[in-house]
C-alpha positions as CSV (number, residue, x, y, z in Angstrom):
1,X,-17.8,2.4,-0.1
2,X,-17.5,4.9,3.1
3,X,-15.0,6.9,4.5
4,X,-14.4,8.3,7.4
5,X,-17.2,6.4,9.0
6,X,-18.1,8.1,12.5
7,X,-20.0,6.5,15.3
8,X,-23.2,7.8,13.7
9,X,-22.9,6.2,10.4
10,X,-21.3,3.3,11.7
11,X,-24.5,2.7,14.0
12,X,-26.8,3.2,11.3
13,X,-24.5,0.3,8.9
14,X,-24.2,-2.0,12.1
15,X,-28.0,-2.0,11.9
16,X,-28.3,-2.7,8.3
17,X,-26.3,-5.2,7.8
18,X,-26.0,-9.0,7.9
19,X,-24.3,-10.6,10.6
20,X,-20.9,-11.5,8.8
21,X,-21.2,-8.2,7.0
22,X,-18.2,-6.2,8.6
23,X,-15.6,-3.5,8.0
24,X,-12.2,-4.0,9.2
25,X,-10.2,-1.1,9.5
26,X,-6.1,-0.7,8.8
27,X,-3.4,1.1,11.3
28,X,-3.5,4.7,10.4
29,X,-1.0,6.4,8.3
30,X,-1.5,10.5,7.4
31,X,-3.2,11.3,4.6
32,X,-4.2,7.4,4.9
33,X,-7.2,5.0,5.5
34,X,-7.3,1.8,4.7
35,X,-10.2,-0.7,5.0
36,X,-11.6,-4.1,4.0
37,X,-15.5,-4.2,4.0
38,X,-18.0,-7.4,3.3
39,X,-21.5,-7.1,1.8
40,X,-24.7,-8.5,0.9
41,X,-27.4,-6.4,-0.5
42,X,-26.8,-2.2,-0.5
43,X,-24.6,-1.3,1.6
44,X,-23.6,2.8,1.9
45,X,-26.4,5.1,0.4
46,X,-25.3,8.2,-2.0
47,X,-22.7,10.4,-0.3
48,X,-19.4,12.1,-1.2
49,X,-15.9,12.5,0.5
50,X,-13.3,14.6,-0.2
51,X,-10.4,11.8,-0.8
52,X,-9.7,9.6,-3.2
53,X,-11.1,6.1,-2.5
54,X,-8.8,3.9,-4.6
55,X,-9.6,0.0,-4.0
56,X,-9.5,-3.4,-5.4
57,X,-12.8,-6.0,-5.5
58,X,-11.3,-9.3,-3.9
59,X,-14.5,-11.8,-4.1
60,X,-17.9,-11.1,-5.8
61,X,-19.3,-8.3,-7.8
62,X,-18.7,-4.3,-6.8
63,X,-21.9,-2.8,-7.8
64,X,-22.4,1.3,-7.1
65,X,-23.5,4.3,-9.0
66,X,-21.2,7.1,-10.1
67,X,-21.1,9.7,-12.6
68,X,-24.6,8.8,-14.4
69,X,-24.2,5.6,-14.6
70,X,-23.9,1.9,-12.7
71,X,-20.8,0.7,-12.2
72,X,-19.6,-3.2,-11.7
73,X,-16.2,-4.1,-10.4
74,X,-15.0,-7.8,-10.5
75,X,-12.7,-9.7,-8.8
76,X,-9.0,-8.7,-9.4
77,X,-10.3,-4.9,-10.9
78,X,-9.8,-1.2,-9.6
79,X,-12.1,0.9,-8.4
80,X,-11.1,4.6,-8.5
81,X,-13.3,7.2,-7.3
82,X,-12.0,11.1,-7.3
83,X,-12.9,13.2,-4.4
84,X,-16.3,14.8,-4.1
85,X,-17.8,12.7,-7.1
86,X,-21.3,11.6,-5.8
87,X,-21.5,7.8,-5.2
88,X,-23.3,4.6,-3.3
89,X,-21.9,0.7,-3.2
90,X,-23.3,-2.7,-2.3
91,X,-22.5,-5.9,-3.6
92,X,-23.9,-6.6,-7.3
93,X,-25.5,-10.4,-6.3
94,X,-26.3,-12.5,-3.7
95,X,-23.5,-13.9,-2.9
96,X,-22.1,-11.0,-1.3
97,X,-18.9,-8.6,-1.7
98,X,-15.4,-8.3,-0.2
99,X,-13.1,-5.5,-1.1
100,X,-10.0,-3.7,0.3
101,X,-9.7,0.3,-0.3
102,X,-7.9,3.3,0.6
103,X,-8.7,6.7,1.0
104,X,-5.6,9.2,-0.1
105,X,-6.2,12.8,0.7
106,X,-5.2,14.8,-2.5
107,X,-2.4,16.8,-0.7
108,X,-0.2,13.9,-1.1
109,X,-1.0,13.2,-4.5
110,X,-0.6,16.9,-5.3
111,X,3.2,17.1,-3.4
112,X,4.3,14.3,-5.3
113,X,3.1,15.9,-8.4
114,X,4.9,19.1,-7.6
115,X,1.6,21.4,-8.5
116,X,0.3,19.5,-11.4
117,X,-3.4,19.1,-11.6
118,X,-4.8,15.7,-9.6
119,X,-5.4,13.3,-12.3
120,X,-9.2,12.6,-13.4
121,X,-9.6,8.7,-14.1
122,X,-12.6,8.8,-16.2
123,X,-13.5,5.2,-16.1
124,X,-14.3,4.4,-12.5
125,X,-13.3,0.8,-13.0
126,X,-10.2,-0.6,-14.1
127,X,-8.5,-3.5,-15.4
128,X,-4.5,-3.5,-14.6
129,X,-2.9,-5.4,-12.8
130,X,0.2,-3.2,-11.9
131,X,-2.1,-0.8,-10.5
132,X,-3.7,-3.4,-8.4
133,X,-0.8,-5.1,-7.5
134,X,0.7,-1.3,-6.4
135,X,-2.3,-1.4,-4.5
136,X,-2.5,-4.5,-2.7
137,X,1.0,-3.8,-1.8
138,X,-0.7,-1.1,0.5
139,X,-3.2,-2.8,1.6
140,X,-2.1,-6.2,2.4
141,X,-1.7,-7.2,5.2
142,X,-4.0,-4.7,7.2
143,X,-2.9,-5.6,10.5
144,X,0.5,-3.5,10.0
145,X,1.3,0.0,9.9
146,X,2.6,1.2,7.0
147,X,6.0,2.3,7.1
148,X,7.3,6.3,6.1
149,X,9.6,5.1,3.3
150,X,7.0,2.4,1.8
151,X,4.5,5.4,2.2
152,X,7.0,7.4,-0.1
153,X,7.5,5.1,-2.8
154,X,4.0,3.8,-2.5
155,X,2.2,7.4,-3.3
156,X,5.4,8.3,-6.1
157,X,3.9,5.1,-8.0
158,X,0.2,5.3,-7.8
159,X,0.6,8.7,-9.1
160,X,2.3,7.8,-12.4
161,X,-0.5,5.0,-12.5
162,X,-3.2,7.6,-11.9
163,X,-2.1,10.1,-14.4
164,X,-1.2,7.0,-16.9
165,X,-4.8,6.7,-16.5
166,X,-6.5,9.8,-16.4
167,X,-4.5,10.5,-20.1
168,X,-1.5,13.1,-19.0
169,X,1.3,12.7,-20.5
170,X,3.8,11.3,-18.5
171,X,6.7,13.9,-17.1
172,X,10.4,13.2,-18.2
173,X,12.5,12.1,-14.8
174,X,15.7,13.7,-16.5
175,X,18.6,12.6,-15.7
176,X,19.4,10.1,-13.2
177,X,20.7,12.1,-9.7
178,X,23.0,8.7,-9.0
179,X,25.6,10.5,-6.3
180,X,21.6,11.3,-4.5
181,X,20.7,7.7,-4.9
182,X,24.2,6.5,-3.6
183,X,24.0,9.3,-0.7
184,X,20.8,7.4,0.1
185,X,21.9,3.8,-0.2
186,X,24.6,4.5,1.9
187,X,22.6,6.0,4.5
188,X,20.6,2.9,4.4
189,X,23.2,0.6,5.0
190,X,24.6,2.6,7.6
191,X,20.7,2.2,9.9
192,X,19.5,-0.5,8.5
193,X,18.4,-1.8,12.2
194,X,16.5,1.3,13.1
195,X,13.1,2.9,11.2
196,X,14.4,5.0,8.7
197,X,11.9,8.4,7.9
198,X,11.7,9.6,4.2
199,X,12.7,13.5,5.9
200,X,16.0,11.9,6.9
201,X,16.8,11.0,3.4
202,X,15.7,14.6,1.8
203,X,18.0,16.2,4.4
204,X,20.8,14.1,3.0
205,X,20.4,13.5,-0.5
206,X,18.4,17.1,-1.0
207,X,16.0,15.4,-3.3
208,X,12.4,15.2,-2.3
209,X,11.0,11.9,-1.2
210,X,9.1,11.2,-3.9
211,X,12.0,12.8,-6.6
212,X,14.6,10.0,-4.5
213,X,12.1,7.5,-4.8
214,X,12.3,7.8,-8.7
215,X,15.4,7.7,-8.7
216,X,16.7,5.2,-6.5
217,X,14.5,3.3,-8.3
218,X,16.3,4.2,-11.9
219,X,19.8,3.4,-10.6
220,X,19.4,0.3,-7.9
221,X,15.8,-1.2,-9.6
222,X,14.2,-1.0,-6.0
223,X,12.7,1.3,-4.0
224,X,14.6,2.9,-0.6
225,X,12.0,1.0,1.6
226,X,12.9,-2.1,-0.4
227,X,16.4,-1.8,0.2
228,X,16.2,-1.4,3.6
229,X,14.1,-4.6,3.6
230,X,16.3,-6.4,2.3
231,X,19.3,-5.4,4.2
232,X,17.3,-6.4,7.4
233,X,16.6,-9.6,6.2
234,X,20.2,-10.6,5.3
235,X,21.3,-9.4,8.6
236,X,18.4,-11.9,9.8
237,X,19.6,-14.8,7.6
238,X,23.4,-14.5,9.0
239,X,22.0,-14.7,12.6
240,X,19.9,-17.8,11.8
241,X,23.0,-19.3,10.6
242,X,24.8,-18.8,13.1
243,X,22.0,-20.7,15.4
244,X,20.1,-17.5,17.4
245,X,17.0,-17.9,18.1
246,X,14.2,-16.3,15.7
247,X,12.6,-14.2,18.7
248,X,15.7,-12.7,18.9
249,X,16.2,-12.6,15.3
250,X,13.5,-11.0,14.5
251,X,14.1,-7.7,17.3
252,X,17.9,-7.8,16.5
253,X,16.4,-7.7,12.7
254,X,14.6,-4.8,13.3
255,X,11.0,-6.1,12.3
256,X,8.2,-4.9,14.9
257,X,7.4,-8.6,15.7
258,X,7.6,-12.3,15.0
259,X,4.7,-12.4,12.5
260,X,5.9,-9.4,10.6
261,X,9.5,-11.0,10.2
262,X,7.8,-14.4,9.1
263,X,6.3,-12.8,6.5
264,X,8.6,-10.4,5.1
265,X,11.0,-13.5,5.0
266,X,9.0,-15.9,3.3
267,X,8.0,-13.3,0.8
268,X,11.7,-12.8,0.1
269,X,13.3,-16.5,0.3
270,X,10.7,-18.3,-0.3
271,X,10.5,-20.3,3.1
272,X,9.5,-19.4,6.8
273,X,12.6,-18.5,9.1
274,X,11.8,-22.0,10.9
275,X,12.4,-23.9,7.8
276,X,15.6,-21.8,6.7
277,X,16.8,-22.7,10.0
278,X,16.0,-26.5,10.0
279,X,17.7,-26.7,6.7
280,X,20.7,-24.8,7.9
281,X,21.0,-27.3,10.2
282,X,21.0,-29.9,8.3
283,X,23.7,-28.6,6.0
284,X,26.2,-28.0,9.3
285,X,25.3,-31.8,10.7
């Protein structure tokens, strides 16, 4: 597990490895980076970073050392390493490793956490899948950036799964600031055909981004990035109803391209945009 490869280290890997063994790296975000890597044999030597690298093992078994003692990570478990902890990685058999992971610089963790101290996950590997789901969430697809809002919500939940982890006592969200949540929902609605930035929310509701993400969550059982979504893709749904075409659609929609509106709609409706269509069609015959 690497970060921050350079061209040095990357030279040295390229000429280690296997021919299909690769590394595929995300869009950046700040604070950020996100990769998918494939393995036979060992693959990084002993080294440290100073980020969290907080991934998921996808096919095969994770083997490294850390802390004292070997590690294995299986398909569908988290692997969560805290910065500056001495570690290598490679896969654990022959047949090889695939695994996605991130690499979160503490500051954001330790904004969200409003000066608490960085939770300590003792046990490098772990079984849950609302962690890895929160995860994958980040890290699937790779192809697209990740967006300021998702970033928000994103970081506000993997830190109440880190510290759920690492033993702290979780930190009463009091009570709910609903007229904040309403401010932002509104504000939402209002640009829901333009990128909406988690500082444009702060300035309206006066509630940190990670604070609004909590409790947006608590009153409308989404997240502000959700929301938006979702507000996107209905305005996508009425168009394709009313027979535009789904180039078009997608632009007017405000999704970045054609594939990234596919997929957002499927994942919400259920079917591709071309099949909603060809059955709203049908229905008007």
């Amino acid at each position: 597990m690497a970060h921050g490869l350079g061209n040095e280290a990357l030279e040295g890997l390229e000429r280690s490895c296997a021919e299909d063994d690769r590394i595929v790296s995300a869009p950046g975000a700040t604070g950020i980076e996100r990769i998918e890597a494939r393995f036979h044999g060992n693959a990084f030597e002993l080294h440290r970073h100073d980020t969290y690298a907080i991934g998921v093992t996808l096919d095969g078994v994770q083997r490294f050392h850390y802390r004292g003692a070997v590690k294995h990570s299986l398909p569908g478990q988290v692997i969560v390493l805290h910065p500056d902890e001495l570690h290598d990685g490679g896969a654990g058999t022959e047949d090889g490793l695939r695994y996605r992971i991130l690499y979160l610089e503490p500051s954001l963790l330790s904004d969200c956490l409003n000066g608490t101290p960085l939770p300590f996950v003792s046990d490098a590997v772990v079984s849950d899948p609302r962690l890895r789901d929160t995860l994958l969430s980040a890290l699937t697809p790779l192809t697209e950036e990740l967006d300021d809002l998702f970033v928000a919500d994103f970081i506000a939940q993997l830190a109440q799964h880190l510290k759920r982890h690492s033993g702290q006592p979780a930190k009463p969200m009091g009570k709910t600031a609903w007229r904040a949540a309403a401010l932002a929902r509104d504000y939402l609605e209002e640009n829901a055909e333009r990128p909406v930035r988690s500082d444009e929310l702060e300035a309206i509701t006066g509630l940190d981004r990670y604070a609004l993400s909590r409790h947006f969550r608590a009153t409308y059982s989404t997240s502000p990035h959700r929301f938006l979504l979702m507000r996107r893709l209905q305005r996508a749904r009425r168009m394709i109803e009313m027979g535009e075409p789904l180039a078009e659609t997608a632009v007017a929609a405000g999704f970045s391209d054609q594939s990234h509106f596919n997929r957002h709609f499927k994942k919400a409706f259920g079917l591709t945009p071309g099949r909603w269509a060809a059955l709203v069609r049908k229905r008007d015959a």
